[in-house]
C-alpha positions in Angstrom: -81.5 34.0 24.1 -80.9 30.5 22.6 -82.4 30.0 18.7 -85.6 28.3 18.6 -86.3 28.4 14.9 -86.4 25.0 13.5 -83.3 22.4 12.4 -82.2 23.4 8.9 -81.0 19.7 7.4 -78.4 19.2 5.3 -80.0 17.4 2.5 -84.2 17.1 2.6 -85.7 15.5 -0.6 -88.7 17.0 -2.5 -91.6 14.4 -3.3 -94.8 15.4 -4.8 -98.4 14.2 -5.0 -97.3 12.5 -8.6 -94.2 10.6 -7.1 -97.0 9.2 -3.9 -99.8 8.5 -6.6 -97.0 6.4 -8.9 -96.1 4.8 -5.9 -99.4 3.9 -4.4 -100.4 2.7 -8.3 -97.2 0.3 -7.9 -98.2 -1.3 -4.7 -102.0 -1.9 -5.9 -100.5 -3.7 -9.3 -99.4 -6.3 -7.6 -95.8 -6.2 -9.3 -93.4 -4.7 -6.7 -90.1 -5.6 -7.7 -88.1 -5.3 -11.2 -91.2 -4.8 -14.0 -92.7 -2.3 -15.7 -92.0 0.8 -13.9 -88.4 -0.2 -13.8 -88.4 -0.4 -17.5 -90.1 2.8 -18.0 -87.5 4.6 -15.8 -84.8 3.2 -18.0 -86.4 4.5 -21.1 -87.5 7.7 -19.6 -83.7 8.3 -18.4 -82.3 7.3 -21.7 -84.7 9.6 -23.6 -84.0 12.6 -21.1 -80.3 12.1 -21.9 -81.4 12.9 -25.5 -78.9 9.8 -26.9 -80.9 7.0 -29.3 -78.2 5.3 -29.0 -77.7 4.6 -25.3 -78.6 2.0 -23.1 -80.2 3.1 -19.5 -80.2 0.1 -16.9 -81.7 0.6 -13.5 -79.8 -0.6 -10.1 -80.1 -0.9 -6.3 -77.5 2.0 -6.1 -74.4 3.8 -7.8 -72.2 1.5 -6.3 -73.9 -1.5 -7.2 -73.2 0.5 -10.8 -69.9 0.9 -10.4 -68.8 -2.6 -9.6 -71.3 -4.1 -12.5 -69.5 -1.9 -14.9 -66.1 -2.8 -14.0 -66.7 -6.4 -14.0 -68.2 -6.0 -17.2 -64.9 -4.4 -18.8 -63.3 -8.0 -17.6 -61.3 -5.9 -14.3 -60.2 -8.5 -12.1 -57.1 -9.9 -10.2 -53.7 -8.1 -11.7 -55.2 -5.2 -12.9 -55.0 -1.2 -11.3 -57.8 1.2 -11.4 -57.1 5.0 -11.2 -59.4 7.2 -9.1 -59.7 10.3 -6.8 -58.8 10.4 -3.1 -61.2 12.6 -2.8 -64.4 10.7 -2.8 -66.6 8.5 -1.2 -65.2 4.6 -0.3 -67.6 3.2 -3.0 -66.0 4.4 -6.2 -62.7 2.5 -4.9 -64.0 -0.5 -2.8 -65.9 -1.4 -6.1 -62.4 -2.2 -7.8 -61.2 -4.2 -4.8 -64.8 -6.6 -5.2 -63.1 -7.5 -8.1 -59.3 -8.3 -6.8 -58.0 -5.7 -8.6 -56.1 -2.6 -7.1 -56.7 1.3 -6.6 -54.4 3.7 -7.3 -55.7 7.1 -6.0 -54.7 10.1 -7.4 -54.7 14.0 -6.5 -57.3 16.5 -7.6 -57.4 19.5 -9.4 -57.4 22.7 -6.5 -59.5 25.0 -8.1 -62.8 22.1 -9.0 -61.6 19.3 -6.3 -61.9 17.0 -9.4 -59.5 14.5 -10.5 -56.9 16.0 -12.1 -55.9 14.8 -15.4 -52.1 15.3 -14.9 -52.1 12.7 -12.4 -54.3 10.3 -13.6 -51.3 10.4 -16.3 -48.4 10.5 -14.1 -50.4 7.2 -12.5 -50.6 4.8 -15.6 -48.5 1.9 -15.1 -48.3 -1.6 -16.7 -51.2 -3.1 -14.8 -53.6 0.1 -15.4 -56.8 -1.2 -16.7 -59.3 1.7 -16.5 -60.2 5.1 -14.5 -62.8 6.5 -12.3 -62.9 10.0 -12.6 -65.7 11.6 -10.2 -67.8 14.6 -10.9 -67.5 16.5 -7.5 -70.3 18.3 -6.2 -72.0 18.3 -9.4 -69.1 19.6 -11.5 -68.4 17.7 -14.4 -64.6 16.7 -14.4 -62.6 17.6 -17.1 -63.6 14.9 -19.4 -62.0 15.7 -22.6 -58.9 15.2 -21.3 -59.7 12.4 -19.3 -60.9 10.6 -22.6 -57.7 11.8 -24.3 -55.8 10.3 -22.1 -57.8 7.0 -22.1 -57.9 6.6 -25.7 -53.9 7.0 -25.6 -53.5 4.3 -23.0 -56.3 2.0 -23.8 -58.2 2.4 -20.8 -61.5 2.0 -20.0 -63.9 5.0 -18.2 -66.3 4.5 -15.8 -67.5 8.1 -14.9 -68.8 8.4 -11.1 -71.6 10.5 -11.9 -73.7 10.4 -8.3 -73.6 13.8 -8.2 -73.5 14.8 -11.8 -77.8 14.7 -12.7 -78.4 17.3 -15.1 -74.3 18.5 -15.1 -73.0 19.3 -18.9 -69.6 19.4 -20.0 -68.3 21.2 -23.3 -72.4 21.2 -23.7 -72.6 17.5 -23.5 -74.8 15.9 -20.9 -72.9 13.8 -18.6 -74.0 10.4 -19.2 -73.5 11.2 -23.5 -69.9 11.9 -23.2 -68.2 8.2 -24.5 -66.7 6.5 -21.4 -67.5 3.2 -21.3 -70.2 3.6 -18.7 -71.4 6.3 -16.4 -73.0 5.7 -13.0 -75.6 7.9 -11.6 -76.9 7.6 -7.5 -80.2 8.1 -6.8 -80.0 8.0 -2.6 -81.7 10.2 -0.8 -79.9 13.5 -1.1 -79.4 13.0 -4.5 -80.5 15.8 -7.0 -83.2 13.2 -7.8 -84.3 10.6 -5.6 -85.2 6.8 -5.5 -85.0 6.2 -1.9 -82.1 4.2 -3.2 -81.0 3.3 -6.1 -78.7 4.2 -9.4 -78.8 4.0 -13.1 -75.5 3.2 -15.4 -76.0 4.1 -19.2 -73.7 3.4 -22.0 -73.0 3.1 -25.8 -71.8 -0.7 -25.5 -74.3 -3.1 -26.2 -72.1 -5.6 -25.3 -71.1 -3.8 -21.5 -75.0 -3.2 -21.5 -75.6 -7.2 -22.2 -72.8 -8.4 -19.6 -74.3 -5.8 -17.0 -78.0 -7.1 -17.4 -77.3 -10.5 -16.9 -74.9 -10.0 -13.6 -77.7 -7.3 -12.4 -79.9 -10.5 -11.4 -77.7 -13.4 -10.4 -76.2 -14.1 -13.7 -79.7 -15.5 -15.0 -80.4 -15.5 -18.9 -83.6 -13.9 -18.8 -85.1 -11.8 -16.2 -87.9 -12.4 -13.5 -90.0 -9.5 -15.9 -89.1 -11.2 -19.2 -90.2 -14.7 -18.3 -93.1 -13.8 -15.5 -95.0 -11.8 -18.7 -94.0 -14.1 -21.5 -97.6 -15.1 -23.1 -96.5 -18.4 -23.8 -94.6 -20.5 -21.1 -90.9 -19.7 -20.2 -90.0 -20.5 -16.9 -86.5 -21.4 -18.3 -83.9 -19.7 -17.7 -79.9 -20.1 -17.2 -77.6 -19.1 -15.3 -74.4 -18.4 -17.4 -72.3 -16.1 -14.6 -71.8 -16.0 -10.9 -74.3 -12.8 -10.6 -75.2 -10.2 -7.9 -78.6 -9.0 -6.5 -78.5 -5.4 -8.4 -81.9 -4.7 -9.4 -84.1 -1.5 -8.5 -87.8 -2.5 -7.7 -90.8 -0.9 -9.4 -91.4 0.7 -6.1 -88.7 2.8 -6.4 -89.1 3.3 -10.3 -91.9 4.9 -9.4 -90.8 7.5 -7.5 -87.9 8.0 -10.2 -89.9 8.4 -12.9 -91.5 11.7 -11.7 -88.1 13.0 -10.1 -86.9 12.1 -13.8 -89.2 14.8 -14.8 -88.7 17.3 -12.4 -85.1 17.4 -12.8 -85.0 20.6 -14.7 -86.6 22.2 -12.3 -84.7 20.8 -9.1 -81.4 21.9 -11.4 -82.4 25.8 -11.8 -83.8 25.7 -7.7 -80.5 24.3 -6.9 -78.5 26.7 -9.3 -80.7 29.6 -7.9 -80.0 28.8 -4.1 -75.7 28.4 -5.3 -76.0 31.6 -6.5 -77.5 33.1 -3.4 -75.1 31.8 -1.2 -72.3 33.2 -3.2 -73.9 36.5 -3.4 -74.1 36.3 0.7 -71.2 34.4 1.6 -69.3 37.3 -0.3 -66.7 38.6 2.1 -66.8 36.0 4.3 -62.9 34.2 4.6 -64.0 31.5 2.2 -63.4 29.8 -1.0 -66.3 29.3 -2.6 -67.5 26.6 -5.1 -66.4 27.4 -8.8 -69.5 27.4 -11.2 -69.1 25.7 -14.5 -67.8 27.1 -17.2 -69.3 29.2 -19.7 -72.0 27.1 -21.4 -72.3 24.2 -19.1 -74.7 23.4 -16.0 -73.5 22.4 -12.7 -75.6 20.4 -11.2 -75.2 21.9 -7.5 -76.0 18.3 -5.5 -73.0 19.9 -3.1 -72.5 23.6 -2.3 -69.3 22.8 -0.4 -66.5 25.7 0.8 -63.8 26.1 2.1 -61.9 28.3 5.3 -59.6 30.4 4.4 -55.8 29.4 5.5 -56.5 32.6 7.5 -59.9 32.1 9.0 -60.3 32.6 12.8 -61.3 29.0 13.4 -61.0 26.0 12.8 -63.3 23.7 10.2 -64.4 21.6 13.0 -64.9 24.7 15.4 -67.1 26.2 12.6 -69.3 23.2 12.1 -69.7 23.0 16.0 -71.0 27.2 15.3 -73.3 26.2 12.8 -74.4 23.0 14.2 -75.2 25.8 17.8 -77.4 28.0 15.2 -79.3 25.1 14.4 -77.6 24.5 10.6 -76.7 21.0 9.9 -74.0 20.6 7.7 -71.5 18.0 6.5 -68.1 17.4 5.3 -67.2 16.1 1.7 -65.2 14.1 1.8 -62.7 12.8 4.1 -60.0 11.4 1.9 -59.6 7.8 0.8 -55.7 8.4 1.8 -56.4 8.9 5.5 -59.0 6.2 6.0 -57.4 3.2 7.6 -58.6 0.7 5.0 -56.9 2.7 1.9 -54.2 3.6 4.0 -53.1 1.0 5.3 -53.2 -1.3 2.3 -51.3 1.3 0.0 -48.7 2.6 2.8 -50.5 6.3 2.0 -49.2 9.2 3.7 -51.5 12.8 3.6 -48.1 14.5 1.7 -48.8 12.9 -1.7 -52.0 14.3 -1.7 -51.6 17.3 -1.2 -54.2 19.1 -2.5 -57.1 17.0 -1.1 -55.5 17.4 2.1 -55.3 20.9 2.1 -59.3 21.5 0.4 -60.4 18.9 3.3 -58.8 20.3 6.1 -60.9 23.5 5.6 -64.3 21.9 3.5 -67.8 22.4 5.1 -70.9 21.6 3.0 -73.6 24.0 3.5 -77.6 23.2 3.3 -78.8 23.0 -0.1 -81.6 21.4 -1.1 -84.7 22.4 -3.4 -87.1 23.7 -0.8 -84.1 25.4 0.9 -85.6 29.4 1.0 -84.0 32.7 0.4 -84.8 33.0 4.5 -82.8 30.1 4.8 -79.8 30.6 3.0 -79.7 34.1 4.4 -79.9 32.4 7.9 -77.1 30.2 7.0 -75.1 33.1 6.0 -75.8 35.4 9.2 -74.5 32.2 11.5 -71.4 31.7 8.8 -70.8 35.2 9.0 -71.0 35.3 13.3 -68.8 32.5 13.8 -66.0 33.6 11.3 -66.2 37.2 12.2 -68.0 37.5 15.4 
């Protein structure tokens, strides 16, 4: 008998009455795009970071992050930025908006983050900055990462898309003194804007450059001059800018994610630890947790086959995709798409370790309103088409 039980998603977001009502108060205001709710996200976000001293500034998206960051730290034609192979295309195509070069490095095995040795072996003369990425959720091993930094004279930009509320050495991510961190706020995000993304840093200067390029390089913003109680409908433009700004409309639905991210943090944690107390057994690898102290922030609960498993990755998401389980793959390697490849004469062998994790990676369901049913049901088909 076929299963008729319903589609389990990979990622579903959790919106409440409040994050509707915030909304529906945005759209009878009759100030929809960058205003007040944008602010007050930034200030929320800043104070739930726990830093007086940081600067929160609300974007269209993480990448859109990324690449105002690196502009602001001057990266342009000449220059190399180091990152992971194993991410997503935006945290490298950022670096190629501005002429400057990627040189992607191997990860760490056991987290499948960057791994600090290489990032070393990688400077060169024309290294400018690094990347590093908090996969999954776990925070990368930034104290060496800074090290290393402060050695070379290299700027950070932390890819922190998945890393909402993560710690590291008891830090927040986001407090930890790169240059700039990015968070993502898409829609399978531990918290949610629909889209959008939020880079915070120490720099008031980065902060400055960043604000000005958000909005097409204009001296004041549309907010700044439209509330103004005296005339100010002047403005310059001083830069060649971009179109980076997060509307009020999606503000709004940050702001009460913002405060729920706690919460969505312990859900998350709870389901990991369900599925590692069900998976048990199974040929996998399982996700590491953090280590003793921190919080993993669980956006991905991604494993792996074991070299001995009786089928292949792609056979096993074909099982679980029969029992009704979607599930997804993260990430395919910069090195083997054609783009990265191609322009950098990449071959899988000096990656070896991303290779390996991705030839066997399947990320499972996880999501806040993802049951103890669920993750059992996800488990029962895992178990079926690995031992069946």
């Amino acid at each position: 008998m076929s299963d008729v039980r319903p589609f389990l998603p990979f990622a579903r977001p959790e919106i409440g009455d409040a994050e509707i009502a915030e909304v529906v108060d945005t759209l009878r205001s009759g100030w929809l795009t960058t205003g007040p709710k944008a602010k007050r996200f930034e200030d929320d976000f800043s104070a739930f970071l726990g830093d007086p001293k940081l600067h929160s500034l609300a974007v269209n998206s993480a990448t859109a992050g990324l690449h105002l960051a690196l502009e602001a730290l001057g990266i342009g034609p000449g220059d190399e930025v180091i990152t992971t192979t194993h991410t997503f295309t935006a945290t490298a195509e950022v670096v190629r908006y501005l002429g400057a070069d990627v040189k992607l490095v191997d990860i760490d095995p056991k987290t499948l983050c960057i791994d600090p040795n290489a990032i070393e072996s990688a400077i060169g003369p024309k290294t400018k900055a690094i990347i590093p990425v908090h996969y999954g959720g776990l925070a990368a091993d930034m104290v060496a990462i800074l090290e290393i930094a402060r050695r070379h004279g290299l700027g950070v930009v932390e890819d922190a898309a998945h890393a909402l509320p993560a710690t590291c050495g008891g830090k927040l991510v986001g407090t930890l003194g790169s240059d700039a961190t990015v968070f993502s706020f898409y829609a399978n995000k531990t918290i949610t804007t629909g889209e959008g993304g939020m880079v915070v840093s120490h720099d008031e200067k980065l902060v400055k450059r960043m604000k000005t390029m958000r909005l097409h390089g204009m001296s004041r913003d549309a907010f700044d001059r439209f509330t103004a109680t005296v005339p100010s409908w002047y403005y310059e433009i001083v830069a060649p800018g971009f179109k980076y700004n997060l509307t009020d409309i999606a503000a709004a639905i940050g702001i009460h994610q913002l405060r729920r991210a706690e919460e969505f943090q312990q859900k998350r944690q709870a389901i990991a630890e369900s599925y590692a107390h069900a998976l048990a057994g199974l040929p996998l690898l399982l996700p590491p947790g953090p280590p003793a102290g921190d919080l993993h922030s669980w956006h991905l609960y991604a494993v792996r086959l074991a070299d001995d498993a009786s089928l292949s990755r792609d056979a096993f998401i074909e099982a679980l995709f029969a029992a009704g389980i979607g599930c997804s793959v993260h990430y395919i390697p910069l090195h083997l798409q054609p783009y990265w490849r191609d322009r950098y004469g990449l071959a899988a062998a000096q990656f070896p370790h991303s290779q390996h994790a991705f030839e066997g990676l399947v990320s499972l369901p996880i999501y806040t309103s993802l049951s103890e049913a669920d993750v059992a049901r996800v488990a029962a088909a895992a178990g079926a088409a690995l031992c069946g």
